[in-house]
One Martini backbone bead per residue (centre of mass of N, CA, C, O) as a GRO file, in nm:
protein
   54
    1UNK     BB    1   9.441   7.725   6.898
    2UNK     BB    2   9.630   7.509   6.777
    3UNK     BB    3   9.735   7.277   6.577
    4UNK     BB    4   9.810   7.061   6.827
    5UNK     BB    5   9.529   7.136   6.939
    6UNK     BB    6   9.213   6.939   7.000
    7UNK     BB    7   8.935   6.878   7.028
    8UNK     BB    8   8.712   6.633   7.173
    9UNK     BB    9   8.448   6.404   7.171
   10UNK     BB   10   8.546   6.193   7.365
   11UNK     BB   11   8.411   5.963   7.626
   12UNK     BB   12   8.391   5.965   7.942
   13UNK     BB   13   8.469   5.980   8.344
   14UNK     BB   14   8.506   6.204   8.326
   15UNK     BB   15   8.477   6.513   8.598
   16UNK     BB   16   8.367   6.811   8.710
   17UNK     BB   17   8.377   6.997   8.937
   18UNK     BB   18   8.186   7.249   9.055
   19UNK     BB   19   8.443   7.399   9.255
   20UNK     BB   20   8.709   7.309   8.997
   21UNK     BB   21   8.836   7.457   8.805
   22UNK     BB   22   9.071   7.349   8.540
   23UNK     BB   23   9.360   7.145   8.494
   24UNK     BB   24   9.312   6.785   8.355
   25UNK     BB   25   9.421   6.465   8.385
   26UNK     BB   26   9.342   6.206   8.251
   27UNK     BB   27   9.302   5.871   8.399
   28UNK     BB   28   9.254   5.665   8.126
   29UNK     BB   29   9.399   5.882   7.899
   30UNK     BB   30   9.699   5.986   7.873
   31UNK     BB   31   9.653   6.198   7.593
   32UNK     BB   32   9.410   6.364   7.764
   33UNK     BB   33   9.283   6.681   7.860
   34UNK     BB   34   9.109   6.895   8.113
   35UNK     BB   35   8.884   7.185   8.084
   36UNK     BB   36   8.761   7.341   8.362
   37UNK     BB   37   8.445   7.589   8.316
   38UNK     BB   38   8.277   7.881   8.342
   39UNK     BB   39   7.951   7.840   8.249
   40UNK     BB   40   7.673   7.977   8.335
   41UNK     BB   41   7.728   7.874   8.654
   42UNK     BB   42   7.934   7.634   8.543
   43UNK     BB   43   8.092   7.331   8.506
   44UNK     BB   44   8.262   7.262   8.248
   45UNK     BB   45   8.429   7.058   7.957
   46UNK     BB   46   8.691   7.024   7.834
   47UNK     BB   47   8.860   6.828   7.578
   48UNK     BB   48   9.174   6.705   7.501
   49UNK     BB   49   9.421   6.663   7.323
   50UNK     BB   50   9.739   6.588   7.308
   51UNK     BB   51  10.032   6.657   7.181
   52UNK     BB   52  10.272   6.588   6.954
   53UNK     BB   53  10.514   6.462   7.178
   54UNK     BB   54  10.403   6.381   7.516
   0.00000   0.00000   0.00000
């Protein structure tokens, strides 16, 4: 991970689909995007800020 991309813990509705892994733009917060992957048979979340200027 760069040091322009921090993993974040801001909390919100994005939810990531159980059978849809990959990357995407936050609905509601326009400077951060979701990597959902498979962990232990589960599509989990992080989520990241985007870098400085994006």
């Amino acid at each position: 991970v760069s040091d322009s991309l921090h993993p974040s813990t801001t909390s919100n509705d994005f939810e990531c689909d159980e059978d849809l892994p990959g990357k995407f733009s936050d609905p509601n917060i326009c400077n951060m995007f979701h990597v959902c992957i498979t962990r232990n048979d589960r599509v989990v979340d992080q989520p990241f800020m985007c870098p400085f200027p994006s």
